[in-house]
N, C-alpha and C positions, 0 to 999 in steps of 0.2 A: 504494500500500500504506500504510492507516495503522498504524503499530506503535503500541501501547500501552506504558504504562509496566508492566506485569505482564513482556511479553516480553521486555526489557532484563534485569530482576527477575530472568527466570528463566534470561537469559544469565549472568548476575553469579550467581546460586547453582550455578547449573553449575560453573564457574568454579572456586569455592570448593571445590566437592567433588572435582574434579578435580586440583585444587593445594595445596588446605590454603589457601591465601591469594588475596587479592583487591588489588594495590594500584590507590589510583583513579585515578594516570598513565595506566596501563594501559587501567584500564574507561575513562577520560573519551578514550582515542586509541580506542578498539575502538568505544564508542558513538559517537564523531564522524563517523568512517571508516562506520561502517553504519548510523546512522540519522541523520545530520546533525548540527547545533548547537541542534536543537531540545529538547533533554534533557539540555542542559550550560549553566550560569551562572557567573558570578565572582561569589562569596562577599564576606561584608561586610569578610572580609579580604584579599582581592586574588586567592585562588586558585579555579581551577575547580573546580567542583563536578557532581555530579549532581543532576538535578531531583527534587526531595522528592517528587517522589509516584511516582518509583522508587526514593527511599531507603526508603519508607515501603512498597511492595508488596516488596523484599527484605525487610525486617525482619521481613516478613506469612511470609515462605518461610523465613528459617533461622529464626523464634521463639525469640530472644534465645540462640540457639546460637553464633554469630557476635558478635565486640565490635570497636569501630575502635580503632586505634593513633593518636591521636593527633597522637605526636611522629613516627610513619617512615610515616602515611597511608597505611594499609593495613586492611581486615578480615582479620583471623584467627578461628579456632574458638579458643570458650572451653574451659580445661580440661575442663568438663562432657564434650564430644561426645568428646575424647580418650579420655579414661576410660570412656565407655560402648559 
């Protein structure tokens, strides 16, 4: 089975709609666990990451609805989607 990076994409916006939040501990244990280590990196500062071109088809699915934390490494929904 190839998975693509849209399908991770559309596990992680599920995710999000289903919990309000996304932290990447979580997505980076959920995507290792079911699609391997092929969609996870360490970052130029030492932490795992997701592979950009599943950050990049999420960002294509929530359309800048969604913003990251930073400081607690987490997506959350922007005020906008609350509000609407």
């Amino acid at each position: 089975m190839n998975t693509t990076p849209d399908e991770i994409a559309r596990w992680m916006f599920n995710e999000m709609k289903n919990t309000g939040v996304l932290y990447q501990a979580a997505a980076v244990e959920h995507i290792r666990g079911q699609y391997g280590d092929s969609f996870i990196y360490v970052n130029d500062k030492g932490h795992v990451s997701i592979d950009k071109e599943v950050k990049k088809a999420f960002k294509k699915l929530h359309g800048g609805k969604a913003a990251w934390d930073r400081d607690a490494f987490f997506w959350g929904w922007t005020s906008a989607i609350k509000e609407g």
